[in-house]
C-alpha positions as a LaTeX table, in Angstrom:
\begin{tabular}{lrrr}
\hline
Residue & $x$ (\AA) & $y$ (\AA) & $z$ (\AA) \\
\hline
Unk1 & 66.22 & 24.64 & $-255.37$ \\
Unk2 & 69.23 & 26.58 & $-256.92$ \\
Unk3 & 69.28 & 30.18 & $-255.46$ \\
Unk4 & 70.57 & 32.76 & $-257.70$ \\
Unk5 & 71.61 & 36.55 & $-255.60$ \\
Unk6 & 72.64 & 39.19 & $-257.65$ \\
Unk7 & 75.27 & 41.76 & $-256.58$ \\
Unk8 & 74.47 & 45.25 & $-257.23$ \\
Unk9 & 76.56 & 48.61 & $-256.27$ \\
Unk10 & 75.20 & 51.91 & $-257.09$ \\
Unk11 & 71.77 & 50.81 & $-258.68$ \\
Unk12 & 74.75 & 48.57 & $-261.47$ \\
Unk13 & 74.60 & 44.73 & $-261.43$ \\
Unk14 & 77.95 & 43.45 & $-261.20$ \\
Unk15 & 77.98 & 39.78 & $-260.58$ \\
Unk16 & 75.97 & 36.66 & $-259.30$ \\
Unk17 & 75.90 & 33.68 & $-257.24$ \\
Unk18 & 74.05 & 30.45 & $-258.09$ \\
Unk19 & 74.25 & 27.75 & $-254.55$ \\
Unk20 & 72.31 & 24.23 & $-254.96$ \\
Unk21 & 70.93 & 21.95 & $-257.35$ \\
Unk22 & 67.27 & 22.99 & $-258.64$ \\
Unk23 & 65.60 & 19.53 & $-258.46$ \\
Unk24 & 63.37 & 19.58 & $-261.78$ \\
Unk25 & 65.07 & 16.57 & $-263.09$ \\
Unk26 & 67.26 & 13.86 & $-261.94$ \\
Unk27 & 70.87 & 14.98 & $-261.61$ \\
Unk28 & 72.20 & 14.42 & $-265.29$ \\
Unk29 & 69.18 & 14.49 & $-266.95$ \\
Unk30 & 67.97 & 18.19 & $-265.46$ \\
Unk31 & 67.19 & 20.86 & $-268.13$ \\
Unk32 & 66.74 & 23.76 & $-265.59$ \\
Unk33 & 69.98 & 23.25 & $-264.79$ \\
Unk34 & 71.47 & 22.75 & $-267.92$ \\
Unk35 & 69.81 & 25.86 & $-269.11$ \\
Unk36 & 71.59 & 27.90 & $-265.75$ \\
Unk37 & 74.50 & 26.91 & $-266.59$ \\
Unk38 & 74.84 & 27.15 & $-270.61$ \\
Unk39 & 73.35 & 31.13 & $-269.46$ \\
Unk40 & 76.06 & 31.34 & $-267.02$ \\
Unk41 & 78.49 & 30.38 & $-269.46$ \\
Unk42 & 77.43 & 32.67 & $-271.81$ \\
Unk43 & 77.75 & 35.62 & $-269.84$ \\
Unk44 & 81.50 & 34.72 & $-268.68$ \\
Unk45 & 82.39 & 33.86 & $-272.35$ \\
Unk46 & 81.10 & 37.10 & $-273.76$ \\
Unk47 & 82.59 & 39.49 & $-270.64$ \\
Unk48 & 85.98 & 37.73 & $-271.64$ \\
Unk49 & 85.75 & 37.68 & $-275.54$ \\
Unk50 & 83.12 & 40.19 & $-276.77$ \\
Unk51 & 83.67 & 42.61 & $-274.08$ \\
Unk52 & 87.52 & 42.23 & $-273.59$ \\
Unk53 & 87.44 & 42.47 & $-269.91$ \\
Unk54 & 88.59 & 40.30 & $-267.04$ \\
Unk55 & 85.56 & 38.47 & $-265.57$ \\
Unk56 & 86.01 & 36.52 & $-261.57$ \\
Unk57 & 84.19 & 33.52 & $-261.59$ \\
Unk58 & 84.75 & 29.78 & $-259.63$ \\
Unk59 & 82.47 & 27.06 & $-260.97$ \\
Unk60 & 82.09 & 23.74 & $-258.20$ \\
Unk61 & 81.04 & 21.04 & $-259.67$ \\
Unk62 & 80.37 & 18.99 & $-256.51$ \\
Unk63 & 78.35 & 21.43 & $-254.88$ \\
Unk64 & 76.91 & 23.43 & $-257.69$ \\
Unk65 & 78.33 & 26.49 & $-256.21$ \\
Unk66 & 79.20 & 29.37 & $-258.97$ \\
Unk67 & 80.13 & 32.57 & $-258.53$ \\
Unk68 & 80.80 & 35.22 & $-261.36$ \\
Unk69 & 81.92 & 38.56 & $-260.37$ \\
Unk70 & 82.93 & 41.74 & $-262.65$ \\
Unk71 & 84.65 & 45.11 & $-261.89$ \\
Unk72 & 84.34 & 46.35 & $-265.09$ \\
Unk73 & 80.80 & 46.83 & $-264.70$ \\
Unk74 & 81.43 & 49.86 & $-262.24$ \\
Unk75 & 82.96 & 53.59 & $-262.82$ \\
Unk76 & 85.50 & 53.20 & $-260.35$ \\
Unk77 & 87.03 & 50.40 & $-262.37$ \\
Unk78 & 86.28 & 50.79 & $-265.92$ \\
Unk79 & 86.84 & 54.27 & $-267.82$ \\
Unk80 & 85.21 & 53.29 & $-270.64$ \\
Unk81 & 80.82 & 53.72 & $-270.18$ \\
Unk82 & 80.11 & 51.90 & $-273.41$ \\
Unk83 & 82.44 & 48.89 & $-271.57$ \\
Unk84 & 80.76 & 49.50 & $-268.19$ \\
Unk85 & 76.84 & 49.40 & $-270.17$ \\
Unk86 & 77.66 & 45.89 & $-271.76$ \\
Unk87 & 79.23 & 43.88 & $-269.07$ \\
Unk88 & 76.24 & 45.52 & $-266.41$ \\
Unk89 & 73.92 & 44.89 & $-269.31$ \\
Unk90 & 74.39 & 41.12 & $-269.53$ \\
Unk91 & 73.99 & 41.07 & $-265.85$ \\
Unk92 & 71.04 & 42.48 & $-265.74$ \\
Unk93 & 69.65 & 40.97 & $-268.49$ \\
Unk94 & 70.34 & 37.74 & $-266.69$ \\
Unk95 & 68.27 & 39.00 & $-264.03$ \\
Unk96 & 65.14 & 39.75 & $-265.86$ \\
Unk97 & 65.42 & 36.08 & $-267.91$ \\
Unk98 & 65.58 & 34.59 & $-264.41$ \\
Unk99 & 62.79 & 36.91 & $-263.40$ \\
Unk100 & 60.84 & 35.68 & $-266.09$ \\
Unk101 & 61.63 & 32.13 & $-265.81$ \\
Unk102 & 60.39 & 32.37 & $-262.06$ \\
Unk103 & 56.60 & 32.32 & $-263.22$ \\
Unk104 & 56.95 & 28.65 & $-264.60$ \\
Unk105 & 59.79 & 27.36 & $-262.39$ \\
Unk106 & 58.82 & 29.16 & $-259.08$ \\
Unk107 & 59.29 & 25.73 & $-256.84$ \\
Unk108 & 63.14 & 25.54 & $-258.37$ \\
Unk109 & 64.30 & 28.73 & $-258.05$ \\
Unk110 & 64.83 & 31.82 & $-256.26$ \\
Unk111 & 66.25 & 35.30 & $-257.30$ \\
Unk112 & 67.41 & 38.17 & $-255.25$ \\
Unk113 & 69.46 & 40.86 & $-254.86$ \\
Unk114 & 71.98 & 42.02 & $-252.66$ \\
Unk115 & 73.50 & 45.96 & $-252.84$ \\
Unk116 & 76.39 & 45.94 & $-251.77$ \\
Unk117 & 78.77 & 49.25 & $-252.08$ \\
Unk118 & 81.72 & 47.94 & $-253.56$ \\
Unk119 & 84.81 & 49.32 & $-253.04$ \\
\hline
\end{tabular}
């Protein structure tokens, strides 16, 4: 089962960490997982290029482990709203695909959230 937790400060996603292999397929061969990852990719591609902003993340590949973390999703780091909007935005978006994912795939994964007041 890969668990996902989402970080949230001030009701504002701001990151994500994915732990453990979701065991729908055979390691290789696993589209659940293929599907987390080209997602996760996605989001740290477009938070770099589309969104200009500097995005945390360590992917490892023996473990699975991925974490993706970014400041510019919150006021006290980002001036610009329309800046902080997007890069939240694909978080949470993220969130809700999982969300909805979790009706068919409920024995693979599992989604929550952690507040955290970042500082």
């Amino acid at each position: 089962m890969t668990k996902i937790v989402f970080y949230r400060s001030g009701g504002v996603f701001y990151g994500f960490e994915e732990q453990g292999h979701t065991g729908f397929g055979e390691e290789g061969n696993d589209i659940l997982c293929a599907a987390l990852s080209a997602m996760t990719m996605l989001i740290i591609n477009s938070i770099e290029i589309a969104y200009a902003s500097d995005v945390e993340y360590e992917i490892d590949e023996k473990t699975t482990d991925i974490r993706v973390r970014c400041r510019a999703a919150l006021p006290q780091f980002e001036d610009d709203e329309r800046k902080r909007y997007a890069v939240s935005g694909i978080f949470t978006a993220y969130y809700y695909q999982l969300n909805d994912m979790l009706e068919e795939y409920y024995d693979f994964l599992d989604v929550t959230v952690k507040d955290i007041d970042y500082q």
